[in-house]
C-alpha positions in Angstrom: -98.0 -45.3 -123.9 -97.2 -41.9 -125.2 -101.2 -41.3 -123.8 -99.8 -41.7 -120.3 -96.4 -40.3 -120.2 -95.6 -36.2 -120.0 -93.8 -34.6 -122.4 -90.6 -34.8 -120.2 -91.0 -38.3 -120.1 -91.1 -38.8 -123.4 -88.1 -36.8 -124.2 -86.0 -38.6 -121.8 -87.2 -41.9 -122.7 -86.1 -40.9 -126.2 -82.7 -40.2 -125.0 -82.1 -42.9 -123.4 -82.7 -45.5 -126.9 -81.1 -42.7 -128.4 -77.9 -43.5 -126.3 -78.2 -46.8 -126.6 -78.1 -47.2 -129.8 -75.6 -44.4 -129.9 -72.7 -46.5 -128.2 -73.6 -49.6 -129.6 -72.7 -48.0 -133.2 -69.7 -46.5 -131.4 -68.5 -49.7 -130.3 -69.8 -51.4 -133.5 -67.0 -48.9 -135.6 -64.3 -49.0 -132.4 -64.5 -52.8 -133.1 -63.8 -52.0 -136.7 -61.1 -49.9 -136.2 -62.3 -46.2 -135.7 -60.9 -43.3 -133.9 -64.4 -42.9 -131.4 -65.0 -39.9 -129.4 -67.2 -41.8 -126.4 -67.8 -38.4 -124.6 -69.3 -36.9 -127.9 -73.2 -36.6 -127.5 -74.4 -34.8 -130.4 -77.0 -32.8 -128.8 -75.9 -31.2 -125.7 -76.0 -27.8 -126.5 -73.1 -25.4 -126.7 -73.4 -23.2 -124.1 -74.9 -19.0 -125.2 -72.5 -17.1 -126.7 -72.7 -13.7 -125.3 -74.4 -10.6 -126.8 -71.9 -8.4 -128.9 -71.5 -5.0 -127.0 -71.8 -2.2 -129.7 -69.3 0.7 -128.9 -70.2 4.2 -129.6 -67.9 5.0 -132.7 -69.9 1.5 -134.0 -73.3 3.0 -134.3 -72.8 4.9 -137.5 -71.3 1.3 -139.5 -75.1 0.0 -138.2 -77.3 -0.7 -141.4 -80.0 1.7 -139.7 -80.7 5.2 -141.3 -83.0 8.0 -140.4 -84.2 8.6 -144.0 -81.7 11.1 -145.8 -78.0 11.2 -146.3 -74.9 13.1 -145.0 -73.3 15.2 -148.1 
């Protein structure tokens, strides 16, 4: 099978036994009595966080040097 099938293909067929069997142990521990987060899909990636602007006064706390030292 995995001959035959993209990569893609693969990856969502993955997914989806991956659900299943994600919610069926959800509903396996809600059945016992656990708290279950059923929107809770442990890989959907948490969006970029964006790039840390460096101010001007910043650049002299950077860990760069220019090979000698202020006195």
């Amino acid at each position: 099978m995995e001959d035959i099938l993209t990569l893609d293909e693969l990856f969502v067929l993955y997914r989806a036994a991956n659900n299943d069997f994600q919610m069926s142990m959800k509903a396996t521990a809600a059945a016992q009595g656990a708290d279950i987060d059923w929107e809770y899909d442990w890989y959907d990636p948490e969006p970029p966080k964006p790039a840390e602007v460096i101010e001007s006064n910043d650049l002299r706390f950077m860990p760069i040097g220019l090979g000698y030292e202020g006195g």
